[in-house]
C-alpha positions as a printed NumPy array, in Angstrom:
array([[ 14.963, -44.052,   9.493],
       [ 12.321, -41.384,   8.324],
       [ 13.9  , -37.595,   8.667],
       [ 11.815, -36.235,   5.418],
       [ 10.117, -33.027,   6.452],
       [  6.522, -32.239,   5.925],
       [  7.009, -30.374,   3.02 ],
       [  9.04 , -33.132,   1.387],
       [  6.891, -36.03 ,   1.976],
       [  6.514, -36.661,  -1.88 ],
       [  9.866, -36.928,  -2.505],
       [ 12.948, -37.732,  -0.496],
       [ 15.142, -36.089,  -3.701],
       [ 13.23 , -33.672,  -6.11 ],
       [ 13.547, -34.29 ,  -9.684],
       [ 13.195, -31.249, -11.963],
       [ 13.807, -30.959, -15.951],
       [ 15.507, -27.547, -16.91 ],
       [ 16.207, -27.043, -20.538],
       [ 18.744, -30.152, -21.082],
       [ 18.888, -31.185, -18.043],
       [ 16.661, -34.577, -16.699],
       [ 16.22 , -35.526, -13.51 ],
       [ 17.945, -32.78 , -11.596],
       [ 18.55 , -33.652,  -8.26 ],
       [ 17.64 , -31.138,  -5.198],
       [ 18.956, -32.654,  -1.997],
       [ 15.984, -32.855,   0.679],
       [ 16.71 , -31.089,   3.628],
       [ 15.542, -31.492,   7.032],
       [ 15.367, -28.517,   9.323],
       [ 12.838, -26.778,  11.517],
       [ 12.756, -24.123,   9.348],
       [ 10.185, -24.521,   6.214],
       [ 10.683, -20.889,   5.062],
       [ 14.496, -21.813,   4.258],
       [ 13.361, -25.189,   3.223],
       [ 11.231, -24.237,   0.4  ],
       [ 13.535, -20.842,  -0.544],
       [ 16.554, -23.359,  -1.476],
       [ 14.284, -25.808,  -3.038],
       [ 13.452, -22.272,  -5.431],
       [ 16.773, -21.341,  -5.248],
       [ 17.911, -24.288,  -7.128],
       [ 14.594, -24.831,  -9.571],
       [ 13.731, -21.754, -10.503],
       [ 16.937, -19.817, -10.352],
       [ 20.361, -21.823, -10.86 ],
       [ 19.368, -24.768, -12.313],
       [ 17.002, -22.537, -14.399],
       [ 20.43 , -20.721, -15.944],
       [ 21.7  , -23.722, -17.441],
       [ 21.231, -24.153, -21.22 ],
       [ 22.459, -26.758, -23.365],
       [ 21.277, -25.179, -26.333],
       [ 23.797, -22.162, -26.451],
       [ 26.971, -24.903, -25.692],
       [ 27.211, -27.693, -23.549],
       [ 28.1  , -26.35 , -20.268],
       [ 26.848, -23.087, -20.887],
       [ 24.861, -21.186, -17.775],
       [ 23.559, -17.278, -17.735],
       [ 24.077, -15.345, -14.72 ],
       [ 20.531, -14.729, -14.639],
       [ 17.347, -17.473, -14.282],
       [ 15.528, -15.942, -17.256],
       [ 18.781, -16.389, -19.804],
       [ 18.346, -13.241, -20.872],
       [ 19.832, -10.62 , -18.543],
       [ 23.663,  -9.385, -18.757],
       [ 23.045, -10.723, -22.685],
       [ 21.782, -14.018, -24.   ],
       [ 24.79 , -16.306, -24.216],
       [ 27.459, -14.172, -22.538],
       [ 29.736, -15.974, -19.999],
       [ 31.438, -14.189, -16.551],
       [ 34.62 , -16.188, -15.66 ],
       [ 35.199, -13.808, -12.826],
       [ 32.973, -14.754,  -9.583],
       [ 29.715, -15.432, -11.04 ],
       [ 32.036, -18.114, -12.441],
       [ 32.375, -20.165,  -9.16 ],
       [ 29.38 , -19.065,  -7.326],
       [ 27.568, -20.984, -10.284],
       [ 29.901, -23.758, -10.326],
       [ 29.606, -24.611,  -6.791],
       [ 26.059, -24.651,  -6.424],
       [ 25.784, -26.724,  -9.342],
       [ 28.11 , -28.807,  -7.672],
       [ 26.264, -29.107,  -5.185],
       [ 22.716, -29.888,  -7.017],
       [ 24.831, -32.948,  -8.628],
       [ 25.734, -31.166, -11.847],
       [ 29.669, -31.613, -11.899],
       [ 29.763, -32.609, -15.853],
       [ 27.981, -29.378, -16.469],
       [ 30.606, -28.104, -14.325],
       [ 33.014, -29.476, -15.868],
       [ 32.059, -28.938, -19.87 ],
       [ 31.941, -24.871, -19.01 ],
       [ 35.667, -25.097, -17.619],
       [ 36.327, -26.418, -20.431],
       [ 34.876, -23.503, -22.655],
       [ 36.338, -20.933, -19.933],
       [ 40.067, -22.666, -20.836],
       [ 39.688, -21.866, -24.042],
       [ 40.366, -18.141, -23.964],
       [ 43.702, -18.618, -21.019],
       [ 45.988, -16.35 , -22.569],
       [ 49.623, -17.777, -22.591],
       [ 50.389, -15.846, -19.775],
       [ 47.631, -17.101, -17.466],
       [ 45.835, -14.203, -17.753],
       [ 41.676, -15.322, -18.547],
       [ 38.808, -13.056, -18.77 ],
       [ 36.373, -11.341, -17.118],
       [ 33.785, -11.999, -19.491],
       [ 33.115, -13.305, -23.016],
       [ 30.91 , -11.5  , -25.379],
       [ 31.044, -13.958, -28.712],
       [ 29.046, -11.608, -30.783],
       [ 31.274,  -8.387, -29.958],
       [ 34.731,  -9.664, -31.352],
       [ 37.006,  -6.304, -31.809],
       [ 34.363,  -3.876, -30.572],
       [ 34.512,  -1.183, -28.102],
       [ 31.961,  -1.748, -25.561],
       [ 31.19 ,   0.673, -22.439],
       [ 30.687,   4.494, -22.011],
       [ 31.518,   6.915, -24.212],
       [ 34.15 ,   8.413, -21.84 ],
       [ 35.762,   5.518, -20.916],
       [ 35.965,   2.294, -22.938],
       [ 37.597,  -1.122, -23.806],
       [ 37.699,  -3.26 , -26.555],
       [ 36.866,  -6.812, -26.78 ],
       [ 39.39 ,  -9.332, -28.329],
       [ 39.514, -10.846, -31.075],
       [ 38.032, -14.153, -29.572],
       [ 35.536, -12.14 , -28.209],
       [ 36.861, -12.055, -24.434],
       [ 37.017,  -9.008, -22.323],
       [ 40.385,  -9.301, -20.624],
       [ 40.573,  -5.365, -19.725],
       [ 37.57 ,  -3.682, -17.889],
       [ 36.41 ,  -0.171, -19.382],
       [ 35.832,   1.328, -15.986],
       [ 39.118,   3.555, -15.292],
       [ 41.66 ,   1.28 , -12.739],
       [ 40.986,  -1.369, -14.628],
       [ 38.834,  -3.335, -11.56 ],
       [ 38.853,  -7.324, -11.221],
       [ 41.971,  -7.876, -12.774],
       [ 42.726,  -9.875,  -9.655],
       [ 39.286, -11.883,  -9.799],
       [ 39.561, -14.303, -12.424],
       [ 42.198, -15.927, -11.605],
       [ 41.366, -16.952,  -7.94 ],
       [ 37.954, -17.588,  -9.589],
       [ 39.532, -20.312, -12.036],
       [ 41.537, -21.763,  -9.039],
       [ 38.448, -22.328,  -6.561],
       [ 36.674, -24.176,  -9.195],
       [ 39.212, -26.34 ,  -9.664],
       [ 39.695, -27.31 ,  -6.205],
       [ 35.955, -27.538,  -6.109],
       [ 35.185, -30.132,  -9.004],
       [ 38.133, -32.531,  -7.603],
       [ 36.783, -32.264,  -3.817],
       [ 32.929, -33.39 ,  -5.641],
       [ 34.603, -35.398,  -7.893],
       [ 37.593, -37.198,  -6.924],
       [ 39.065, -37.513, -10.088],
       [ 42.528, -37.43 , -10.032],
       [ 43.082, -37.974, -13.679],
       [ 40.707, -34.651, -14.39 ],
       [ 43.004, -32.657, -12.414],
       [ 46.67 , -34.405, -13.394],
       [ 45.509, -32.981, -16.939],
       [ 43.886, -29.322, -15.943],
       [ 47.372, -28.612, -13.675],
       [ 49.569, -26.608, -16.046],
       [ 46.97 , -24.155, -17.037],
       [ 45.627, -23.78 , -13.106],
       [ 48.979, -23.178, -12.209],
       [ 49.13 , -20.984, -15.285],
       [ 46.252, -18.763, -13.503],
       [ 48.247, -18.952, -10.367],
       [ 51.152, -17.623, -12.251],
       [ 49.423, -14.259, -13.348],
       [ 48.368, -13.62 ,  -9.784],
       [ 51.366, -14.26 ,  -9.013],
       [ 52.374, -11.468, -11.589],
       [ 49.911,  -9.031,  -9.96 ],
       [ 51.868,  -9.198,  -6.464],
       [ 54.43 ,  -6.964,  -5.078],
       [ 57.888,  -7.963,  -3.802],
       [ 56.206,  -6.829,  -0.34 ],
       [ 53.265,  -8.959,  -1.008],
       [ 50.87 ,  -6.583,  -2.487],
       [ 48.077,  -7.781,  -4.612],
       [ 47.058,  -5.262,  -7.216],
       [ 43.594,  -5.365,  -9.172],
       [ 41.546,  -1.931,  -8.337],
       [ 38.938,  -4.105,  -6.579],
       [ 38.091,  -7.301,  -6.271],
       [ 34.156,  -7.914,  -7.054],
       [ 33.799,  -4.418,  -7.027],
       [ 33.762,  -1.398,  -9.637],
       [ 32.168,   1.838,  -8.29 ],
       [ 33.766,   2.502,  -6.205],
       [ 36.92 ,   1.118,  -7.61 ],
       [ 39.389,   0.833,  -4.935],
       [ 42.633,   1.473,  -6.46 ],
       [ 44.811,  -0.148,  -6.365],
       [ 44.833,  -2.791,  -3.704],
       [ 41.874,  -3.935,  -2.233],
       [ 41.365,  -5.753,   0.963],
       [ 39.189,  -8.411,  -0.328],
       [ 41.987,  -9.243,  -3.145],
       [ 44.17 ,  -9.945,  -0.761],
       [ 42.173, -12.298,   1.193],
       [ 41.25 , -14.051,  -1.585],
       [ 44.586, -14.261,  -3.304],
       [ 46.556, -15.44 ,   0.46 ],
       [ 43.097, -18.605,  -0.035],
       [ 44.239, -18.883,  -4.049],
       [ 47.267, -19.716,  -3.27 ],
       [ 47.112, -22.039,  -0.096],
       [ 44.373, -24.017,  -2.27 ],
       [ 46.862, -24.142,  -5.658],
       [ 49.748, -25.567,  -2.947],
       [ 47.175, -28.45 ,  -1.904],
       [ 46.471, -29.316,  -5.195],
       [ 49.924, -29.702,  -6.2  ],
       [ 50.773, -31.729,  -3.084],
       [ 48.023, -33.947,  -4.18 ],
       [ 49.891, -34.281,  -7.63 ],
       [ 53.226, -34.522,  -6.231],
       [ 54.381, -31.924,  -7.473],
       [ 56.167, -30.641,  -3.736],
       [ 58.116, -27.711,  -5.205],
       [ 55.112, -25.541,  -6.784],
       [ 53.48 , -26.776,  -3.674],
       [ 56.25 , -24.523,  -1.613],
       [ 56.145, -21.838,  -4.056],
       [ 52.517, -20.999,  -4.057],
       [ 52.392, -21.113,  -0.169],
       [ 55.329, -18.669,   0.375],
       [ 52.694, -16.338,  -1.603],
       [ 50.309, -16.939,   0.225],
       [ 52.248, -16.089,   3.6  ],
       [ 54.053, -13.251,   1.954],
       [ 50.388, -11.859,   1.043],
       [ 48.755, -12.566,   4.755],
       [ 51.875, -11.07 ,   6.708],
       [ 51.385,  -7.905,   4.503],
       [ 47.862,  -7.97 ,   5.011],
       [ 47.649,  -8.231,   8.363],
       [ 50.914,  -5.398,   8.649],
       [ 49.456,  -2.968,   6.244],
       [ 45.506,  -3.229,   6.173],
       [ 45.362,  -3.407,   9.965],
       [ 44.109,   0.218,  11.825],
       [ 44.118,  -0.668,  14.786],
       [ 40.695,  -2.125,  15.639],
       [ 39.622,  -3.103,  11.999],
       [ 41.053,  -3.679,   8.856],
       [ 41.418,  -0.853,   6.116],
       [ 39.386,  -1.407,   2.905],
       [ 42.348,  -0.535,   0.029],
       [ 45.413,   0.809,  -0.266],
       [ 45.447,   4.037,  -2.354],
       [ 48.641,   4.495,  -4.135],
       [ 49.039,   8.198,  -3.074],
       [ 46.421,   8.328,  -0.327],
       [ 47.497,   5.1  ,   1.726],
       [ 45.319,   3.265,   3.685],
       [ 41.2  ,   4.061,   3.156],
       [ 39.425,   3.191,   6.536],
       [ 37.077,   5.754,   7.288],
       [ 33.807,   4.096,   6.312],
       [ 33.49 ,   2.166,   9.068],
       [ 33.644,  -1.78 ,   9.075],
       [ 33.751,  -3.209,   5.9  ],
       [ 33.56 ,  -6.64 ,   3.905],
       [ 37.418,  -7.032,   4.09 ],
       [ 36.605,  -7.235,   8.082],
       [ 34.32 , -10.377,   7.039],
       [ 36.753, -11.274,   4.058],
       [ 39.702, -11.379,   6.943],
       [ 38.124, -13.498,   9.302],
       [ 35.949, -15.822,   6.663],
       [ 39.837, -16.929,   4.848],
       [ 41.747, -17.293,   7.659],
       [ 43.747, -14.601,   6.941],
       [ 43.585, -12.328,  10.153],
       [ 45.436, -13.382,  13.343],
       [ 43.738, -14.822,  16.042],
       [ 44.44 , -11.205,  17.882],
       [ 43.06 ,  -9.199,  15.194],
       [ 40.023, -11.799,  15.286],
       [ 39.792, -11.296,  19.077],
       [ 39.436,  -7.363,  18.428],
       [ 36.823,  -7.042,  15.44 ],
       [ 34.552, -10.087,  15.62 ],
       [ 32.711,  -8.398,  18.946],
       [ 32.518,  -5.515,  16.168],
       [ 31.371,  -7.391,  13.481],
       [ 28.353, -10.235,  15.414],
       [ 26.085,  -8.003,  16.147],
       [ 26.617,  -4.807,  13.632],
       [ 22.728,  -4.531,  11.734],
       [ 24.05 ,  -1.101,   9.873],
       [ 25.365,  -4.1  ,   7.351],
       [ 21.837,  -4.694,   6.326],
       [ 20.551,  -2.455,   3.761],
       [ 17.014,  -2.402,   3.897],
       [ 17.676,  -5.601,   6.166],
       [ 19.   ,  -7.621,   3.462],
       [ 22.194,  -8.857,   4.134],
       [ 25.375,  -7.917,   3.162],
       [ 26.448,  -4.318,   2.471],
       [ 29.652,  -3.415,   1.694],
       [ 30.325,  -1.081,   4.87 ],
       [ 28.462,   0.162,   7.623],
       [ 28.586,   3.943,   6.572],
       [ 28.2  ,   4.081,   3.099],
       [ 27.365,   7.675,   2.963],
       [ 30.688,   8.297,   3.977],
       [ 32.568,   7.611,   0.743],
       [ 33.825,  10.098,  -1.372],
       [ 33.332,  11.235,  -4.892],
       [ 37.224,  11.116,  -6.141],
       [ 36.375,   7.35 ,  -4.878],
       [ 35.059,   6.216,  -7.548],
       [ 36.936,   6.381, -10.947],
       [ 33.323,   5.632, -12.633],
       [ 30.014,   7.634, -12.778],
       [ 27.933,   6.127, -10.455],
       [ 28.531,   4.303,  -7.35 ],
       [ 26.407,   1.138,  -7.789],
       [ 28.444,  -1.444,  -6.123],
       [ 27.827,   0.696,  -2.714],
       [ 24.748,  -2.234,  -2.159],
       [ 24.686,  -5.037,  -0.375],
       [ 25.31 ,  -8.444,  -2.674],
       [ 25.441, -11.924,  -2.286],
       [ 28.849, -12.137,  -2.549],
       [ 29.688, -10.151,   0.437],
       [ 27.123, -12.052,   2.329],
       [ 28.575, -15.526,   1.414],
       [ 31.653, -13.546,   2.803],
       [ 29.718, -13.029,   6.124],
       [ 27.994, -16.352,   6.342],
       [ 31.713, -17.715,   5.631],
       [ 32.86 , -16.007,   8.743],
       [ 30.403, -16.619,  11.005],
       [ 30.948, -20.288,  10.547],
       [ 34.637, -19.763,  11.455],
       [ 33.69 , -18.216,  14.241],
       [ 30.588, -20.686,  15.032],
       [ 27.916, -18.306,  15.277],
       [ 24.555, -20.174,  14.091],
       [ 22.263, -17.95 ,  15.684],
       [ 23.583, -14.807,  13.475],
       [ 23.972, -17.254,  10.254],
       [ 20.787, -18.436,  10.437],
       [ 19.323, -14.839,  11.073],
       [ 21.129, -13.623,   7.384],
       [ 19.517, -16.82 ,   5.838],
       [ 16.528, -16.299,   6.975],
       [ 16.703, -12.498,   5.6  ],
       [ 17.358, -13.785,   2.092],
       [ 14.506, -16.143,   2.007],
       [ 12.151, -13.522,   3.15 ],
       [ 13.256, -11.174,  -0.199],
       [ 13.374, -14.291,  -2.429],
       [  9.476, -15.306,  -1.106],
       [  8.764, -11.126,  -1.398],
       [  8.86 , -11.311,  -4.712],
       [  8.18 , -14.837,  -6.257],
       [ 11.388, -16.537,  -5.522],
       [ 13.451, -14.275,  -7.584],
       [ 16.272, -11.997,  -6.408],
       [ 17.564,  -8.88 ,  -7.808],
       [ 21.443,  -7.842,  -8.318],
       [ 21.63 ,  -5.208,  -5.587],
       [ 20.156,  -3.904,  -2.273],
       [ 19.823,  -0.656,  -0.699],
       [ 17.671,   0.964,   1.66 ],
       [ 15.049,   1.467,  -1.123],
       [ 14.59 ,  -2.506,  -2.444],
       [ 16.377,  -4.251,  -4.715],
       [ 17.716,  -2.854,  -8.084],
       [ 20.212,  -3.842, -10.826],
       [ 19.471,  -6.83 , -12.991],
       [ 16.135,  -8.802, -12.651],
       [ 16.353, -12.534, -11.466],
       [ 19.893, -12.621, -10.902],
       [ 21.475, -15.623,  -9.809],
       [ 23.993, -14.776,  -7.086],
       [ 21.588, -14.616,  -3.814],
       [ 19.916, -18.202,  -5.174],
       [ 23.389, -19.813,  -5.569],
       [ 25.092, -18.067,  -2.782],
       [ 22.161, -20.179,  -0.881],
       [ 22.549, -22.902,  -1.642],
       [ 26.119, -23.195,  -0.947],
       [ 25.799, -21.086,   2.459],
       [ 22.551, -23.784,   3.403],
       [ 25.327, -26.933,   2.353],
       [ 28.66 , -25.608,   3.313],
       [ 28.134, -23.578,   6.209],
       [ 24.858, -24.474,   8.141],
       [ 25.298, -28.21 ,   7.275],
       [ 28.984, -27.534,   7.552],
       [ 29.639, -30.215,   5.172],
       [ 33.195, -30.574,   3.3  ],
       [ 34.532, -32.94 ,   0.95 ],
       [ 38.262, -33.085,   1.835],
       [ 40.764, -33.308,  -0.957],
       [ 41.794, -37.02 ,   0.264],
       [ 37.56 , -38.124,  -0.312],
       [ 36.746, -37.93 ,   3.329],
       [ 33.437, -36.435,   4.005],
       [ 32.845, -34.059,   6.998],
       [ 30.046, -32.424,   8.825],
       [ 30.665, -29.885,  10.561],
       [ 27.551, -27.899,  11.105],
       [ 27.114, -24.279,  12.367],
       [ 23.279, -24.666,  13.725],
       [ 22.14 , -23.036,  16.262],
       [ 20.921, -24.352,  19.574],
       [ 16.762, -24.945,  17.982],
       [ 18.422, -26.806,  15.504],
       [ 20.087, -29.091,  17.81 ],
       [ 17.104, -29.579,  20.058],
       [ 14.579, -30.326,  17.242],
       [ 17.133, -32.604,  14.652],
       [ 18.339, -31.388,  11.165],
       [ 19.562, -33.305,   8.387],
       [ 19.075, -33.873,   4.965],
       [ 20.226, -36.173,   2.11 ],
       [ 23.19 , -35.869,   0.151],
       [ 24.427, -36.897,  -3.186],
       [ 27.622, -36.473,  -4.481],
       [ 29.093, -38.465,  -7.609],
       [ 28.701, -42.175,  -6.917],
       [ 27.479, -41.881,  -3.455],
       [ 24.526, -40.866,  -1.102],
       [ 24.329, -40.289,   1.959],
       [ 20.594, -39.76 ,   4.404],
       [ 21.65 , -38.836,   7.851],
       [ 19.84 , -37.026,  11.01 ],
       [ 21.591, -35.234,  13.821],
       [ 20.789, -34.332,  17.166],
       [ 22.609, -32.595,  19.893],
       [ 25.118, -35.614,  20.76 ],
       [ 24.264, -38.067,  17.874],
       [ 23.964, -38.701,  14.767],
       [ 22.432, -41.38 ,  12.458],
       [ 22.128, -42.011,   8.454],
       [ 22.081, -44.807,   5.729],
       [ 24.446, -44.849,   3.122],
       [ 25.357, -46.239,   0.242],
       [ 28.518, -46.16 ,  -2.082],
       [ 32.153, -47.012,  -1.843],
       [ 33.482, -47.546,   1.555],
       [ 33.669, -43.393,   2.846],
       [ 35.948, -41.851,   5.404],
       [ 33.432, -39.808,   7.49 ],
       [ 33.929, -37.282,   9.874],
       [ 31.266, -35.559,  12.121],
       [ 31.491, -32.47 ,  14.876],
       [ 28.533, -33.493,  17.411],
       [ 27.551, -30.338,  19.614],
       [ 27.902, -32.357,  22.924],
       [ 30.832, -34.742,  21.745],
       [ 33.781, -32.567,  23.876],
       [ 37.421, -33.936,  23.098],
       [ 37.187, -35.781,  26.286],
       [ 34.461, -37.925,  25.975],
       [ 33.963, -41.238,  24.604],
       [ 31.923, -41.811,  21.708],
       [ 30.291, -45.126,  20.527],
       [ 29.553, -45.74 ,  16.895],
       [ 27.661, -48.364,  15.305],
       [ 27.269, -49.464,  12.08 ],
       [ 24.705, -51.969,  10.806],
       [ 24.195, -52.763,  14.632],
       [ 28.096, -53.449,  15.683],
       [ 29.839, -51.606,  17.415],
       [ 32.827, -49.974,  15.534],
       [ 36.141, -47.547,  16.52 ],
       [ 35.825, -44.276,  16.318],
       [ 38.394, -42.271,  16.149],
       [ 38.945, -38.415,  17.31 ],
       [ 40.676, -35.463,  16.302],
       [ 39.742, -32.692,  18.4  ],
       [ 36.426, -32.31 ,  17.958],
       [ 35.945, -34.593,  14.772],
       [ 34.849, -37.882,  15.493],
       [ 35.469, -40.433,  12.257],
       [ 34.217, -43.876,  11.223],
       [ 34.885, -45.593,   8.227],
       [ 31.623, -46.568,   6.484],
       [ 31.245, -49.855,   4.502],
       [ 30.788, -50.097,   0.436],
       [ 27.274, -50.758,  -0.039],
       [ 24.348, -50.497,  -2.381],
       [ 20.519, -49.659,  -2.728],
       [ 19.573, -52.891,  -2.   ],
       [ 21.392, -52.925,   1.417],
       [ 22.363, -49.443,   2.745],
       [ 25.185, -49.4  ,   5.562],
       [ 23.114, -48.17 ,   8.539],
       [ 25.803, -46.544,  10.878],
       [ 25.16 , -44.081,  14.259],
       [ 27.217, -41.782,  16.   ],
       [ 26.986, -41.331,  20.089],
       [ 23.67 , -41.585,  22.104],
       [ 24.43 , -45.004,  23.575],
       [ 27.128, -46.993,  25.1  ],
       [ 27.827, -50.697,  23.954],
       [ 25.565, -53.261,  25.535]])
């Protein structure tokens, strides 16, 4: 089976060498698209793999592909912290993962608490503005932020959490997580801390600090309601069936309030003010995408705001995709507890947000319209991407790593739709849209001891694979829940089983040598 594209006829898999690291991986994708082809080839060489250096500490990465901006050998636990992680996850880097959770433990404060960045050469100073400052501690971490409201408290736990759900789904190794469990629970604790008998999350803002959004902030609440329903599954998976019950009582206490509270009637409200109440006069905001992306609105308010939210351009600053709200003009000065109102940009992390959602709601024709947008800045200006977006370009730090990783995992997770379950099945679910279908997309796929090289194609699908025998589960576009679908592997027939709109086969243990061939619908059995 040949599915390389014409751009990757060298090399099915791409090796690079990055400062310690030989023989990178890049997985080859397929698509009728070369723009986004070679933008998350770039993405990974010359941006996130680019970060990673060995030299500083094993498992160290900078937020920014030149190592040197937002300080040479500082570390951010808080977002950039899993936005790295799972794009080197996904460009077969999980000890690298791995070795900086390691480093990030480290500084856990008994109470869970962990920090929002760590500065080793500014132990016990005072760092920030003159007017408003915090100190570092003694072990150099920044646990308090200087910017009044003390922003992101919220962030690094849920940070700390996704990654470890993400390194056991790429991994599979129970042991790793039977021994990280106290101090991820530990991080679940301290959110835990930060919520209201009424299921309030505080934190001043999430990934946001000008403007600040005291003191609860939509996107905290989203993102604390997926915390928590992740922690549960990971305890389930350890046994461990009480903490299992207690984190997902938070997490429904936290969505019932959320939807009760932040709701306005036809959108949701961006924060809570303590004395001003709800703030939802800037139009629609990334909490509308937040909602929607985790789940966390009902399938009512879904019904109501996603006709809103398809179609709305005034999201694209300067067409580049995703501003915070569509009237940003509109905010206010008492707003913002800081000088300056930087954050009012569009970032990668609200467009992961947005990319998140549209998969929910199946929308490839707008995801693939927001890729594309990226790619087009990225090949602008040399395959680099800057920290922020307005109407007038780019601005903020040089070569900054969250579009390029955001990429990446939007390309894998929500075009390809794959998703490594937490019991090692394997799942494609891809949100293409229909030129995708017509013309055939794959790509090939590496994940710890296993690779998969598949093609799919409006009803079908075919691959090789080798590895231990694999649970796989695909969503074909023309595959409804009433019609039977044949599978074949190595040339035999096979049952397929279907749940809803999943069809899954279980793939044979195989090698190199002698792949297991297997295909999904297109033909009866002869």
């Amino acid at each position: 089976m040949k599915i390389h594209s014409k751009s990757l006829l060298i090399a099915l898999i791409m090796p690079v060498t990055v400062f310690g690291i030989e023989g990178a991986e890049i997985p080859a994708l397929d698509i009728p698209d070369d723009q986004i082809i070679e933008a998350y080839e770039m993405a990974a060489q010359k941006n996130v793999l680019a970060a990673v250096n060995p030299k500083i500490f094993p498992g160290y990465w900078s937020v920014c592909a030149d190592g040197q901006g937002f300080g040479y050998g500082y570390t951010y636990p808080s977002l950039d912290g899993h936005q790295m992680s799972d794009a080197l996850l996904w460009l077969g880097q999980a000890d690298v993962v791995k070795a900086n959770w390691d480093y990030v433990k480290q500084y856990q404060k008994p109470n869970g608490q962990l920090p929002i960045a760590i500065f080793p050469d500014s132990a016990n100073k005072w760092i920030g503005p003159a007017s408003c400052q915090a100190q570092v501690d003694a072990n150099g971490a920044l646990y308090r932020h200087w910017v009044p409201g003390d922003p992101l408290r919220a962030l690094a736990g849920p940070t700390y959490i996704q990654n470890a759900d993400s390194i056991f789904r790429f991994t599979q190794d129970r042991e790793w997580l039977l021994e990280q469990l106290p101090s991820i629970n530990l991080a679940a604790d301290y959110l835990a801390s930060l919520t209201t008998e009424e299921g309030a999350v505080k934190g001043a803002g999430y990934y946001i600090e000008r403007p600040t959004r005291v003191e609860y902030d939509g996107i905290a609440q989203c993102h604390a309601v997926d915390a928590f329903r992740r922690i549960a599954a990971l305890n389930e998976i350890a046994g461990d069936v009480a903490a299992a019950k207690k984190y997902r009582q938070y997490a429904d206490r936290i969505q019932t309030h959320f939807r009760n509270r932040f709701w306005s009637g036809n959108h949701f409200g961006e924060y809570i003010h303590p004395e001003r109440g709800l703030i939802a006069t800037h139009g629609l905001t990334d909490v509308d995408w937040c909602a929607i992306a985790t789940g966390v609105a009902s399938a009512k308010q879904c019904e109501i705001v996603w006709p809103q939210l398809k179609s709305e351009k005034l999201f694209y600053y300067g067409g580049m995709p995703t501003g915070i709200a569509t009237h940003p003009e509109t905010y206010e000065a008492w707003e913002s507890t800081y000088s300056d109102t930087m954050d009012l940009a569009a970032m990668g992390r609200v467009w992961y947000l947005e990319a998140w959602a549209r998969a929910r709601m199946g929308d490839g024709e707008g995801l693939v319209d927001t890729i594309r947008r990226v790619c087009k800045a990225g090949r602008e200006h040399g395959y680099y991407w800057r920290e922020r977006y307005n109407e007038e370009g780019g601005y903020g730090a040089e070569m900054y790593c969250e579009y390029p990783a955001n990429l990446i995992r939007i390309v894998q997770r929500f075009l390809f739709g794959v998703e490594m379950h937490l019991d090692g099945t394997l799942v494609l679910a891809p949100t293409a849209p229909e030129e995708f279908w017509k013309q055939g997309f794959g790509q090939t796929l590496a994940w710890y001891d296993r690779l998969l090289e598949y093609k799919m194609q409006e009803g079908r699908i075919e691959g090789t694979y080798f590895g231990k025998s694999q649970r796989l589960g695909v969503r074909l576009l023309s595959a409804g829940s009433g019609q039977t679908v044949h599978a074949f592997i190595d040339g035999d027939e096979v049952k397929a089983e279907r749940d809803g709109k999943l069809v899954f086969i279980n793939l044979l243990a195989s090698n190199k040598e002698q792949e297991c061939r297997f295909e999904i619908g297109g033909r009866a059995a002869e």
